[in-house]
C-alpha positions as CSV (number, residue, x, y, z in Angstrom):
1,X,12.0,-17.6,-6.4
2,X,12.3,-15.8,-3.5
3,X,11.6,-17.1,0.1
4,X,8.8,-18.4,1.7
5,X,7.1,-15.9,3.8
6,X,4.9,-15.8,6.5
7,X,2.4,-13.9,7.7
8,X,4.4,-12.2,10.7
9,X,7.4,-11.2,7.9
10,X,4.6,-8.9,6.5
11,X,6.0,-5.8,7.9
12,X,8.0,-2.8,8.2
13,X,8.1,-0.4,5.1
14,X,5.8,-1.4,2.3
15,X,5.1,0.9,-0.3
16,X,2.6,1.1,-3.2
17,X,4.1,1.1,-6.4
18,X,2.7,4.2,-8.5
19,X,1.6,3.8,-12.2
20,X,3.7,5.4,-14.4
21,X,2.5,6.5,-18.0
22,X,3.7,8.4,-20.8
23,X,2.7,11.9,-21.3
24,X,0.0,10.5,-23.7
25,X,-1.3,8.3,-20.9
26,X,0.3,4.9,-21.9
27,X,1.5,2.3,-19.5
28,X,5.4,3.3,-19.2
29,X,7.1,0.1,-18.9
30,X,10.6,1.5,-19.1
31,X,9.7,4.0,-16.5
32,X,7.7,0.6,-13.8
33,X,11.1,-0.8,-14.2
34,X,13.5,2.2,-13.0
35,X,10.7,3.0,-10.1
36,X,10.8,-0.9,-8.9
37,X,14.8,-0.8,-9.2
38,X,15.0,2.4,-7.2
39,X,12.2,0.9,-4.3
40,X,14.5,-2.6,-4.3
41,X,17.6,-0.1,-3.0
42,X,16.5,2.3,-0.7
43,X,15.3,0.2,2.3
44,X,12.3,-1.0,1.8
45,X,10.6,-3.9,3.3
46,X,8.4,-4.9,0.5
47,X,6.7,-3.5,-2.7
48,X,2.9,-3.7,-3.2
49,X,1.1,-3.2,-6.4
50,X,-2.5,-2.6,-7.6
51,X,-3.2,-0.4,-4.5
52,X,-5.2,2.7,-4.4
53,X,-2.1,5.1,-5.1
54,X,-1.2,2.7,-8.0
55,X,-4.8,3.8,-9.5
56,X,-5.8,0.0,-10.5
57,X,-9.4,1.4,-11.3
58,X,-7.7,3.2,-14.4
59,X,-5.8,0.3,-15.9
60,X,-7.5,-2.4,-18.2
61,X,-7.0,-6.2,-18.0
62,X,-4.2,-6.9,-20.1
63,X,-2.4,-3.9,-18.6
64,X,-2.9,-5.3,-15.2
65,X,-1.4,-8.9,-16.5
66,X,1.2,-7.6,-17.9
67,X,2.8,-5.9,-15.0
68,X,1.9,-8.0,-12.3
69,X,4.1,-10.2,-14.2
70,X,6.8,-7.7,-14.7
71,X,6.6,-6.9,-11.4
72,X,7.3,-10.3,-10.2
73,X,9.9,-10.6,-12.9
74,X,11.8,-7.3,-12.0
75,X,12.2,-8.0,-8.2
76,X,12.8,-12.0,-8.7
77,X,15.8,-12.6,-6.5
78,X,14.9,-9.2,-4.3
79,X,15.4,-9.1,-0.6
80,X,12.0,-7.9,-0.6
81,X,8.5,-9.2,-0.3
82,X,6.4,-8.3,-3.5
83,X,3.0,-8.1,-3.0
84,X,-0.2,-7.8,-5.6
85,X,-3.8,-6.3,-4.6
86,X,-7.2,-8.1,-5.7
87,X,-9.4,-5.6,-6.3
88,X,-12.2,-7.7,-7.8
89,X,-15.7,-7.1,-7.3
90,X,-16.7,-10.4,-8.1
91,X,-15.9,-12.9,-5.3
92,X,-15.4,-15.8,-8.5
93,X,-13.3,-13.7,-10.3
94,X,-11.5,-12.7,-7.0
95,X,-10.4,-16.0,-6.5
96,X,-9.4,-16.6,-9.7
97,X,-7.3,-13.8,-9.8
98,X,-5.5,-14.7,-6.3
99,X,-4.4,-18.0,-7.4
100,X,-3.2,-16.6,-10.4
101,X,-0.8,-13.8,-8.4
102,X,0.5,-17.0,-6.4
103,X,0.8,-18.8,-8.8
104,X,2.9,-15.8,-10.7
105,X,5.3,-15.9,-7.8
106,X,3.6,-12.7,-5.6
107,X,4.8,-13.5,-1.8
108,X,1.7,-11.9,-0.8
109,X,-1.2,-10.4,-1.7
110,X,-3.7,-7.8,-0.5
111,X,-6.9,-8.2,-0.7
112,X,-9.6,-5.1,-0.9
113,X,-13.2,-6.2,0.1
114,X,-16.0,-5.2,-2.2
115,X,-18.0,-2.4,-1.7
116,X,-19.8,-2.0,-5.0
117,X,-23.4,-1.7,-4.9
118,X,-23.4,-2.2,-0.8
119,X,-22.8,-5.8,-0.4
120,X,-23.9,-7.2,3.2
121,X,-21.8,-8.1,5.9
122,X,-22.1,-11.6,5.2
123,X,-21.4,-11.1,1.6
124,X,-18.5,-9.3,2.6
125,X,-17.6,-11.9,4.8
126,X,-17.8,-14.7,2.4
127,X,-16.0,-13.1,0.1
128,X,-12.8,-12.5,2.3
129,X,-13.0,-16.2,3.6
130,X,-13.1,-17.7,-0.1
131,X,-10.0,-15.4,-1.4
132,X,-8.0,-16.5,2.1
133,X,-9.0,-19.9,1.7
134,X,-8.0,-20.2,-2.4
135,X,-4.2,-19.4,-1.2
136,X,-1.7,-20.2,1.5
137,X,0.8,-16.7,0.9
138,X,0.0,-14.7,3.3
139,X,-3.2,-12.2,2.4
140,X,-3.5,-8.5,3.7
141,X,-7.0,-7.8,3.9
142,X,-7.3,-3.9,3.9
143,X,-10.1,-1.6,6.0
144,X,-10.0,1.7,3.7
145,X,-13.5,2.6,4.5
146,X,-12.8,6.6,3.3
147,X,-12.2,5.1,0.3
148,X,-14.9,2.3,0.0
149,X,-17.7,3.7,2.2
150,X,-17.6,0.3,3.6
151,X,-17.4,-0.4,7.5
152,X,-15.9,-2.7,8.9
153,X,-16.2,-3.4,13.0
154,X,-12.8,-4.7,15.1
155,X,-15.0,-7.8,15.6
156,X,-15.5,-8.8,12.1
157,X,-11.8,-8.2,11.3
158,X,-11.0,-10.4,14.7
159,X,-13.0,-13.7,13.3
160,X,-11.1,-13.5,10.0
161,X,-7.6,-13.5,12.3
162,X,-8.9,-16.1,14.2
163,X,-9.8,-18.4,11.4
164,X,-6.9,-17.7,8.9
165,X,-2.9,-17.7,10.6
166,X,-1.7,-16.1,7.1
167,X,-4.5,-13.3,7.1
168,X,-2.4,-9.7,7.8
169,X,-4.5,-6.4,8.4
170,X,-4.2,-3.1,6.5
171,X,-5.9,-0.6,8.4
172,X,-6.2,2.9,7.2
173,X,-9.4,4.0,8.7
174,X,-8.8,7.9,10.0
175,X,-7.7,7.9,12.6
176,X,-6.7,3.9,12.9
177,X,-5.1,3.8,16.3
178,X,-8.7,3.4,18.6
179,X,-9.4,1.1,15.8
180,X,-6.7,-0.8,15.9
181,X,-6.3,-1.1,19.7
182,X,-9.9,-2.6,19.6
183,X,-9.1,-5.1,16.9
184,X,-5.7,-6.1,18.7
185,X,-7.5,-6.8,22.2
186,X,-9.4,-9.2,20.4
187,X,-6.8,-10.5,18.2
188,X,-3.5,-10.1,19.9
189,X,-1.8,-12.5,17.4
190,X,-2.5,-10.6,14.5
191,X,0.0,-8.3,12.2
192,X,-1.0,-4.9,11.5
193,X,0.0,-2.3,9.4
194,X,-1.0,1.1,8.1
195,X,-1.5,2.7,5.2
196,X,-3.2,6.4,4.7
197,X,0.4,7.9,4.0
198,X,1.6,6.7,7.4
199,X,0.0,9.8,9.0
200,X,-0.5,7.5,12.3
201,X,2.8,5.8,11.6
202,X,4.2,6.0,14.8
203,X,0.8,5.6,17.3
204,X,0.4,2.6,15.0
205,X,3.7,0.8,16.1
206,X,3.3,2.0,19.5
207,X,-0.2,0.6,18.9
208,X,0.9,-2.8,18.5
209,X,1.3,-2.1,14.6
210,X,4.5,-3.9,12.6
211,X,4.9,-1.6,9.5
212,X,3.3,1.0,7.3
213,X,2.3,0.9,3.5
214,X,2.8,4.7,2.0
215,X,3.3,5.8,-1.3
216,X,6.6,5.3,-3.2
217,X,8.0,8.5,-3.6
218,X,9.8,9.4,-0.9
219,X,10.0,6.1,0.5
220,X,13.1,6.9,1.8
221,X,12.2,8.9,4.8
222,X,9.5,6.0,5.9
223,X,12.7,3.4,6.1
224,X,14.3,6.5,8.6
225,X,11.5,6.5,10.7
226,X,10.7,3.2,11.0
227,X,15.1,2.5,11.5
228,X,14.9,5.4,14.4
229,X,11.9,3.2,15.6
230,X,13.6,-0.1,15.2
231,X,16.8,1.3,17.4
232,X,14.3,3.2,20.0
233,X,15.3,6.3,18.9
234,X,12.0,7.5,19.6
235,X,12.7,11.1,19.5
236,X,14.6,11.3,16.1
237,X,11.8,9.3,14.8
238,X,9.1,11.8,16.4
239,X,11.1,14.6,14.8
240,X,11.6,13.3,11.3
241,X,7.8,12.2,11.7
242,X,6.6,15.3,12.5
243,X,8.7,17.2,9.7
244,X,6.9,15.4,6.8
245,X,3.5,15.4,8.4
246,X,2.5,19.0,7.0
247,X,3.4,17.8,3.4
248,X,1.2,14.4,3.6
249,X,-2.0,16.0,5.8
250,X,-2.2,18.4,2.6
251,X,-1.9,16.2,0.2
252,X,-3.8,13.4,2.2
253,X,-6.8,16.1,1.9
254,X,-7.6,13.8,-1.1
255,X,-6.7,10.3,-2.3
256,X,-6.3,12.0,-6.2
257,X,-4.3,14.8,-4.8
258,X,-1.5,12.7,-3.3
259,X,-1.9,10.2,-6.1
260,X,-0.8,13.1,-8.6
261,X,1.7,14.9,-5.8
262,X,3.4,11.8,-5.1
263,X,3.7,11.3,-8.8
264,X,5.1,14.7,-9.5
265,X,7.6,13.7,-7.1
266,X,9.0,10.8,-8.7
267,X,9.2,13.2,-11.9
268,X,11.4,15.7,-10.1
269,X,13.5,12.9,-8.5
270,X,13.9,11.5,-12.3
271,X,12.7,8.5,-11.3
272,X,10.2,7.9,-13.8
273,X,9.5,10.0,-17.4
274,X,6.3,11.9,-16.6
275,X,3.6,12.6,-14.0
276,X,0.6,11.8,-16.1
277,X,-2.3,10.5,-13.9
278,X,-4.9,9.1,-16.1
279,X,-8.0,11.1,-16.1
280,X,-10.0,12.0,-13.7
281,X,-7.6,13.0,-11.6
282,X,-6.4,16.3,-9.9
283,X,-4.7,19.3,-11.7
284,X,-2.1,20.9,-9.3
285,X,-1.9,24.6,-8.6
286,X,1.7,27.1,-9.1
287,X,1.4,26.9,-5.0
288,X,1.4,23.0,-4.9
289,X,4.2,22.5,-7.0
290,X,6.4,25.2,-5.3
291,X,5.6,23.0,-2.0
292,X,7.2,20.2,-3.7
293,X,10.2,22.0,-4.4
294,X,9.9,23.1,-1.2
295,X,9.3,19.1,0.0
296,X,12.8,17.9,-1.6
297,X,14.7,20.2,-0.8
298,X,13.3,20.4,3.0
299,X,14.6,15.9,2.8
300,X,17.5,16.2,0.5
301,X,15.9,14.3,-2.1
């Protein structure tokens, strides 16, 4: 069993985990297993899973039980915080669903609100209070409102800091930094960190942020950015930054697209056995995957 964490160790690096599958569109085990190994050595802060670049809307139940118990298996013993997403609609089955990730051994967990159907405010509400009040790990509670359609104001997010110590806050709202700085004023205790390919990495820590939660590909350069940050090397930090942000504002264009770039990536690195993205997804052009090419090569990957 790894150790206790709190919610102020919720930081730094902390990637997604993609979804690998077979070329027929099965859950790749084999493949889950090399990707988590290859994330434990490179760096990283903590491992998430059943985020949006994991696509968790295109897996069915037993799939999901199955590796969020591999996944808790696999990094046992890890250095690194492992983290599982509730994604439920339901706030029951939400709660069910967080005690059972604690009770798997997840050191965290994140926590998307529901946005099915429009829920109110106070639905909303009520829902993130019963999920942080079912657990004690600490709980990232994440603002994607691109994704969700669902807004959230700084206030709202402030009363759930304010009520719950072990709440964190993924914000990935675009851009996040005005956002943030509101929701900080209001809840200067509170941990922060970004998602949306950590296009605002950097405002975000200068923000008051403590870590960023990419994708898993090239998790490698995050963990350089966020060292250069750590050491104040603020301008090799700027300048790796700003090399990889033409590669992820294109491919940030669309949640699918980076889902199936970031994918492709992990092919080419041999990480994992194919790029499959189950369907509906996004079909990449000759031009996209010479940019890859392009992408490794440009970060020696």
């Amino acid at each position: 069993m790894n150790v206790r964490y709190q919610a102020g160790q919720i930081a730094g690096v902390n990637p997604i985990a993609a979804m690998p599958f077979t070329a027929q569109g099965e859950v790749d085990e084999q493949s889950f297993a090399a990707l988590l190994g290859h994330l434990a050595g490179v760096g990283v802060q903590g491992i998430t899973l059943f985020g949006i670049a994991s696509e968790f809307p295109k897996l069915d139940d037993r799939e999901r039980e199955r590796l969020a118990q591999m996944f808790v298996g696999e990094l046992a013993g890890s250095p690194l915080y492992r983290a599982i997403s509730v994604t439920d609609h339901s706030t029951e089955v939400a709660v069910k669903r967080a005690r059972y990730y604690a009770g798997l051994g997840a050191d965290a967990l994140m926590l998307l609100p529901p946005f099915f159907l429009q829920p109110s405010p106070q639905a909303i509400q009520a829902h993130i209070f019963a999920v942080l009040e079912a657990v004690d790990i600490p709980v990232m509670v994440q603002y994607a409102p691109g994704e969700t359609g669902l807004p959230i104001t700084p206030e709202q997010l402030a009363a759930v800091a304010a009520r719950y110590p072990h709440a964190v806050f993924k914000i990935e709202c675009n851009p996040p930094v005005d956002y943030t700085r509101a929701f900080l004023a209001q809840a200067p205790q509170a941990s922060v960190l970004n998602g949306y390919a950590g296009l605002y990495m950097l405002q975000m820590l200068a923000a008051g942020g403590k870590g960023v939660m990419p994708g898993c590909s090239f998790s490698e350069i995050y963990v350089r950015i966020y060292r250069h940050w750590q050491a104040g090397e603020l301008e090799q930090a700027q300048a790796l930054h700003q090399a990889l942000l033409p590669y992820i504002q294109r491919w940030m264009s669309h949640c699918e697209y980076i889902i199936q770039a970031e994918k492709t990536i992990l092919r080419r690195r041999g990480i994992i056995a194919s790029d499959y993205c189950r369907h509906p997804g996004w079909q990449l052009t000759p031009e996209d995957e010479a940019l890859i090419d392009q992408f490794i090569d440009h970060f020696h990957l």
